[in-house]
Structures are given as C-alpha cells and as structure tokens.
MISEVEX-334741 format. One line per field, with one value per atom (N, C-alpha, C): atom name; x, z, y; residue in three letters. Coordinates in pm, whole numbers, plus 50000, padded with zeros to 5 digits. Layout:
// MISEVEX-334741
atom	CA;...
c1	X;...
c3	Z;...
c2	Y;...
res	ala;...
END
This chain:
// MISEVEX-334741
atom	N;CA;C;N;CA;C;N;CA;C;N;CA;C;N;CA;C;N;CA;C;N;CA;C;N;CA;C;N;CA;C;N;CA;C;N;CA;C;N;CA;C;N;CA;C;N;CA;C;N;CA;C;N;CA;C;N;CA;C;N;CA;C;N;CA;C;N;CA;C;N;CA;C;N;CA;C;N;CA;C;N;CA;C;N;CA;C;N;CA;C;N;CA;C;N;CA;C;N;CA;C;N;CA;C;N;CA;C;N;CA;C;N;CA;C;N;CA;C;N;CA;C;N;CA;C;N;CA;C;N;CA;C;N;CA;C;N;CA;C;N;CA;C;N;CA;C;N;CA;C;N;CA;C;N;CA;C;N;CA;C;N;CA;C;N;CA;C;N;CA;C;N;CA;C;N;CA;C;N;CA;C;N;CA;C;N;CA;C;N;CA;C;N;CA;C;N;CA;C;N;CA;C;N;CA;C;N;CA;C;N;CA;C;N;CA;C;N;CA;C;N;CA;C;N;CA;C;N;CA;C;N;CA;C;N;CA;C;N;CA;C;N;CA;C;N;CA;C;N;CA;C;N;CA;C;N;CA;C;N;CA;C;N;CA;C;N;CA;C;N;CA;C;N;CA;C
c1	54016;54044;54134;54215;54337;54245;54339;54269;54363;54325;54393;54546;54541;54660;54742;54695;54785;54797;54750;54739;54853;54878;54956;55089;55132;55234;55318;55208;55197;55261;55197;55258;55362;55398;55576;55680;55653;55677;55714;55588;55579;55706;55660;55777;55931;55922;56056;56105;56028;55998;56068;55992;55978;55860;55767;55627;55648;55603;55579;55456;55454;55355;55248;55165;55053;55042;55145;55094;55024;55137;55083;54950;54892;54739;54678;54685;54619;54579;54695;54746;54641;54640;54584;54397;54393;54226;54188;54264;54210;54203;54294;54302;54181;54151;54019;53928;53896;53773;53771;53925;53907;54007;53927;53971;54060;54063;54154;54287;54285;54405;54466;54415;54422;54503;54458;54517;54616;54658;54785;54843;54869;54909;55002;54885;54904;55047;55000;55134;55232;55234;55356;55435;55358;55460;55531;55434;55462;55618;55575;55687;55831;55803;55913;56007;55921;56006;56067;55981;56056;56227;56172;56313;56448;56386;56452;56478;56443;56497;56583;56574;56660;56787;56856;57008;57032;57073;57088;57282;57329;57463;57490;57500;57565;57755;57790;57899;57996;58102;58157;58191;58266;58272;58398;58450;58580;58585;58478;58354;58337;58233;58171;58272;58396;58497;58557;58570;58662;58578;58446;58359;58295;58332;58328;58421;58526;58668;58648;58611;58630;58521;58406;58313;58309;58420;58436;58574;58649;58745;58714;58656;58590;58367;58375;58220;58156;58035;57995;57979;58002;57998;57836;57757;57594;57552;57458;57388;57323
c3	97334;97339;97221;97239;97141;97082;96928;96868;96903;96876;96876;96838;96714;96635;96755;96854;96852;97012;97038;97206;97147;97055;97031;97016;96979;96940;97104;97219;97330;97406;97364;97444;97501;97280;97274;97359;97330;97401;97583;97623;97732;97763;97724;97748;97758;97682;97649;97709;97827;97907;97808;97696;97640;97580;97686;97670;97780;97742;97841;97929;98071;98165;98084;97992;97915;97884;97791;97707;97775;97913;97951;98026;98113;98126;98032;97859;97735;97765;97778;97735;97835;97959;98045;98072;98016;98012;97862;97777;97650;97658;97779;97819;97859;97985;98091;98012;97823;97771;97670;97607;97525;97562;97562;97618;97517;97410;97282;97313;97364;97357;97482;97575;97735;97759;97594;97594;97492;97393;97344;97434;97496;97643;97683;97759;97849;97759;97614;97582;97525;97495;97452;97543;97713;97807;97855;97855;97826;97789;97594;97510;97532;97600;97655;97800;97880;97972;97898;97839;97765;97751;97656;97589;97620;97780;97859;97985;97975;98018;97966;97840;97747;97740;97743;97774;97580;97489;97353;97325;97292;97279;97113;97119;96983;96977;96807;96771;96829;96870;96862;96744;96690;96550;96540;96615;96520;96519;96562;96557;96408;96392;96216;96139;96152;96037;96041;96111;96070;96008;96032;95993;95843;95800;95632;95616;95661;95524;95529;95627;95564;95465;95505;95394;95275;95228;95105;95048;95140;95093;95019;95098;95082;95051;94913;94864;94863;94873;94880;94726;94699;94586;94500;94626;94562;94504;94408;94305;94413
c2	72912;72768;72731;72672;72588;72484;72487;72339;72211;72111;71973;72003;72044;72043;72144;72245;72314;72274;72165;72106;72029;71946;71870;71888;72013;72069;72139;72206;72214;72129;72035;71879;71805;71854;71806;71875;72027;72139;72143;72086;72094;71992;71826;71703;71788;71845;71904;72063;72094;72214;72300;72382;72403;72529;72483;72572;72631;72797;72903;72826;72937;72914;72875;72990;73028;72924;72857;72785;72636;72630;72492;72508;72623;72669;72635;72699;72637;72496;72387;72315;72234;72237;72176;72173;72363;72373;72271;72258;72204;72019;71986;71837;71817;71862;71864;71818;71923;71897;71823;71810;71713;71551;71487;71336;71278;71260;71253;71304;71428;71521;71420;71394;71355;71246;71135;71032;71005;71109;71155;71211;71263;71325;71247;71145;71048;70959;70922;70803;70866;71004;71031;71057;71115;71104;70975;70880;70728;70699;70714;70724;70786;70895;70989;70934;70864;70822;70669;70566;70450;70481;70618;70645;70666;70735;70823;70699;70590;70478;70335;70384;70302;70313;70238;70201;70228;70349;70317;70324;70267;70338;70338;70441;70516;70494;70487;70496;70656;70648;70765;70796;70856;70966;70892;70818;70792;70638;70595;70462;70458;70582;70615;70621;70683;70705;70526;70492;70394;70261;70300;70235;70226;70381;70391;70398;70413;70399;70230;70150;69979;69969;70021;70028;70095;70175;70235;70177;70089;69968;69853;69795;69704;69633;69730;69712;69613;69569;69486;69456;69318;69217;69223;69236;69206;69287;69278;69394;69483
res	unk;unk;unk;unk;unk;unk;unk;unk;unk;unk;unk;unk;unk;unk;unk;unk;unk;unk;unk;unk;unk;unk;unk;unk;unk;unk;unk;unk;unk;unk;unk;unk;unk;unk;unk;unk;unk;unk;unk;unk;unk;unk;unk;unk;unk;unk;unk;unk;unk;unk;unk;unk;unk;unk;unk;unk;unk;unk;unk;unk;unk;unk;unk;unk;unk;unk;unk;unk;unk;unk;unk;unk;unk;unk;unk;unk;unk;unk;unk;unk;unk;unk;unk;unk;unk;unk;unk;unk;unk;unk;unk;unk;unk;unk;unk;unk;unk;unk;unk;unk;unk;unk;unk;unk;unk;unk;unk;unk;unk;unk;unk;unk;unk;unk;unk;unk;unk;unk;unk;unk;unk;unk;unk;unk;unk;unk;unk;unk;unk;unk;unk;unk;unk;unk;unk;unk;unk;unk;unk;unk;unk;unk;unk;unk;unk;unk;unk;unk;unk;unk;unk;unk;unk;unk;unk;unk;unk;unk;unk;unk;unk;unk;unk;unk;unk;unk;unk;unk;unk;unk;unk;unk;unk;unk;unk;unk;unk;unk;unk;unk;unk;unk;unk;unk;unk;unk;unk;unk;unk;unk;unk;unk;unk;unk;unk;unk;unk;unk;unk;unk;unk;unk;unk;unk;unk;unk;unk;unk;unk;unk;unk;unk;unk;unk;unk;unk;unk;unk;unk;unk;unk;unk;unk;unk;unk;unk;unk;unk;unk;unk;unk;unk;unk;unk;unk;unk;unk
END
C-alpha cells in the first residue's frame, strides 16, 4: 500500500498521463481506502480542467522585450 504523500504525487502524475499502468492501480486501490486522498483527487482534477478551460493569453517574447527596454528607459520616479 502507498502512503498519502506518495498517492499525491501519483495524482499529479496521473492528471498529467504521466504515471505508469502500476502506478495508477496503486493509485486507485489507495483512493477506494483512503477518502482524504479521494477528495484531493477529486479537486485537483477539478483544478486541472478550470485551467484547461481558461482563456489565459500570455505576452509573446517580443511583447516582453519591448516591454523592458521601455521599462529600463523610462524608471519609475517612486522610492
């Protein structure tokens, strides 16, 4: 039997297909018995689709550059 700590680590693993067969068998006999694990489980897969439904848009790289050369032009005044 797996401990907590190492169901948890499983988990992430798994979200991220990531974990061998084995591990997700582990992963699943150690849910069944521990209810804790069941409901970390449960919201980080939660968490994982949120994320994976979030509209985020990031700077491109020439977004970031042009974005510190004005900011290393022009410093800010305040202490």
């Amino acid at each position: 039997m797996i401990s907590c700590d190492e169901a948890a680590v499983i988990c992430s693993k798994t979200q991220y297909r990531e974990a061998g067969l084995w591990e997700g068998l582990q992963l699943r006999m150690h849910l069944l018995i521990c209810k804790s694990c069941a409901s970390f489980s449960r919201k980080n897969q939660q968490l994982s689709n949120l994320c994976d439904q979030a509209v985020i848009k990031t700077l491109t790289t020439e977004e970031k550059s042009r974005l510190k050369e004005r900011l290393q032009s022009n410093p800010s005044k305040d202490p």
